[in-house]
C-alpha positions, 0 to 999 in steps of 0.5 A: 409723708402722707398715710397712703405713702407709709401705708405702701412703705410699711407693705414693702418693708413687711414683705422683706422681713417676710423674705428674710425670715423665711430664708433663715428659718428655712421655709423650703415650701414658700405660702405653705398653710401647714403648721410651723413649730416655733412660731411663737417664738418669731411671733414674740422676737418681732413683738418685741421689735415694737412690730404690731400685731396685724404686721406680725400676722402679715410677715408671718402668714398667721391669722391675726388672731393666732398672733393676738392669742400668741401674744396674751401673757398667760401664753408668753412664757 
């Protein structure tokens, strides 16, 4: 497989994550920009999962730097 094509597969399988987490969360307002209580926690759950953190800032609708601040050590508890 080439970059482009995993690069399109990776996309895809970030929007399907996306949907599944939204839907067991309970997101009723899909895209919303307000803040969300325990996000930490989904954003640590697929770190673990070895996601990286520009794909977690993806599934998650953070900005990338929010995603890298939630996952330095001293903010992991």
């Amino acid at each position: 497989m080439s970059d482009k094509q995993l690069t399109e597969i990776s996309q895809k399988l970030n929007v399907l994550i996306a949907l599944s987490l939204r839907k067991l969360v309970e997101d009723r307002e899909f895209g919303a920009k307000a803040r969300r209580k325990g996000i930490g926690d989904h954003v640590r759950y697929l770190a673990a999962m070895g996601l990286e953190s520009k794909d977690i800032a993806e599934i998650i609708g953070a900005p990338l730097a929010s995603v890298r601040t939630l996952l330095t050590p001293s903010r992991m508890k």
